[in-house]
C-alpha positions as CSV (number, residue, x, y, z in Angstrom):
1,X,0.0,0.0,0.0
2,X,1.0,3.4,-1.0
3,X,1.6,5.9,2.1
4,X,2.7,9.3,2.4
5,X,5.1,10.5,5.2
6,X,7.1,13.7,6.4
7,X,10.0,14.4,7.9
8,X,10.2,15.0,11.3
9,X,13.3,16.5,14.1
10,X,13.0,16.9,17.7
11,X,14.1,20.4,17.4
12,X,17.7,20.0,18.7
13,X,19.0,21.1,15.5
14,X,19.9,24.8,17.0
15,X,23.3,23.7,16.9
16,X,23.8,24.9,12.7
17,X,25.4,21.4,12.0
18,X,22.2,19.3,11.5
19,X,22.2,17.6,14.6
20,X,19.2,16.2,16.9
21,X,17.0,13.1,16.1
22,X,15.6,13.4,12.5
23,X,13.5,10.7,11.4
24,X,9.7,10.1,9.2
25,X,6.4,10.9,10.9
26,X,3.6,8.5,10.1
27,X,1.2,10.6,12.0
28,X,-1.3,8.9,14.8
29,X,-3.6,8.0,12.0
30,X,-1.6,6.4,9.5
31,X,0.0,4.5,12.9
32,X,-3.2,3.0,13.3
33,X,-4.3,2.4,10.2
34,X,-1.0,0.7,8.7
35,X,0.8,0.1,11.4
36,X,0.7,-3.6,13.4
37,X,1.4,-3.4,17.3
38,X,2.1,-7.1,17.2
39,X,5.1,-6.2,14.8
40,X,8.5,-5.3,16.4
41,X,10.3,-3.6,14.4
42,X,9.9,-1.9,10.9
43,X,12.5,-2.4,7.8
44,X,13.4,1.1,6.1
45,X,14.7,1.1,2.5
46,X,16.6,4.4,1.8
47,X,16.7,4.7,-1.8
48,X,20.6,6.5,-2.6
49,X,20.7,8.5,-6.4
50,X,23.2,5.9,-7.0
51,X,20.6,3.3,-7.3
52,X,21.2,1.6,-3.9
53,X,18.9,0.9,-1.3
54,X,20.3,0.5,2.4
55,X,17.9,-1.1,4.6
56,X,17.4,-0.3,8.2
57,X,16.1,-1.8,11.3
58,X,13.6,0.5,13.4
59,X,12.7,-0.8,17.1
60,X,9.1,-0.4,17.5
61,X,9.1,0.8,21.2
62,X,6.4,1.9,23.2
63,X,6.6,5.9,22.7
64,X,5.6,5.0,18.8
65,X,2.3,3.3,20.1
66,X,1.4,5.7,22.4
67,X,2.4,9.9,21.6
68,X,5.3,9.8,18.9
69,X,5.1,8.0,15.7
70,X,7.9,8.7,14.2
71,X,10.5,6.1,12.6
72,X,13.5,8.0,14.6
73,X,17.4,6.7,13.2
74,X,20.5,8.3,12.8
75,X,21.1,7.0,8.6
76,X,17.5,8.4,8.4
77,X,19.5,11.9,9.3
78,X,22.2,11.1,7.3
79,X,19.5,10.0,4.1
80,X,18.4,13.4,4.2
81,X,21.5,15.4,4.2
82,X,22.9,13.4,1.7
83,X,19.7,13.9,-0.3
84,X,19.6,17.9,0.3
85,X,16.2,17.6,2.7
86,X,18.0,18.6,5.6
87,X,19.7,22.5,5.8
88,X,22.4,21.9,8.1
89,X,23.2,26.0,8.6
90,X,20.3,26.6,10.4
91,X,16.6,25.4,10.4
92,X,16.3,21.8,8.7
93,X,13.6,23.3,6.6
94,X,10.8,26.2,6.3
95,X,8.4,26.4,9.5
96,X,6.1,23.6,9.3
97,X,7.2,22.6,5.7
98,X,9.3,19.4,6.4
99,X,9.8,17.0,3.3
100,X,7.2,14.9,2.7
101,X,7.9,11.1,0.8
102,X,5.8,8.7,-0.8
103,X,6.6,5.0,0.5
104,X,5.1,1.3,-0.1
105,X,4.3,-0.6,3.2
106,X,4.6,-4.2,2.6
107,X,3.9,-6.0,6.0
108,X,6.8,-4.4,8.2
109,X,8.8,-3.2,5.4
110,X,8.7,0.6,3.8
111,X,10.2,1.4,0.9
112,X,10.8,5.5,0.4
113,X,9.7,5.7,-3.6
114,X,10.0,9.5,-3.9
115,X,9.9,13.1,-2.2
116,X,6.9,14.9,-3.1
């Protein structure tokens, strides 16, 4: 199934290095609609322009299920400053504006397809 995500930071990027936790909001919707509390962890594919596809394991833990459902990893940082997403001098991106992807949800595993 096709889903649509943003990114997401915890705000600690005040440093002007692009720092802090970075990772993709699902939203509290889309965690209940396509998310499964019996799975553990979801597998993230990080399509590179390079044609590769690093895959990451993300730890469901209990903060997901209950007030933040966010896919949180450091490569998921480093995935979007290698792919321009993040600004690194300042504020990762416009107020309120972070990217936003398309992915395919497969069971536990998400592939990124495109930034829309």
């Amino acid at each position: 199934m096709k889903i649509q995500l943003s990114g997401w930071s915890d705000g600690n990027w005040r440093d002007g290095e692009g720092k802090g936790t970075f990772g993709l909001s699902v939203g509290e919707k889309g965690r209940e609609e396509w998310f499964s509390e019996e799975w553990l962890e979801v597998v993230v594919e990080l399509p590179t322009p390079h044609g590769e596809a690093p895959q990451i394991a993300i730890e469901l833990l209990p903060p997901f299920w209950d007030k933040c459902p966010e896919l949180r990893h450091e490569k998921i940082r480093e995935w979007m400053i290698d792919r321009g997403d993040i600004n690194t001098s300042g504020r990762p991106w416009p107020m309120r504006q972070p990217p936003k992807y398309e992915a395919e949800l497969t069971g536990n595993h998400l592939r990124i397809i495109r930034r829309l």
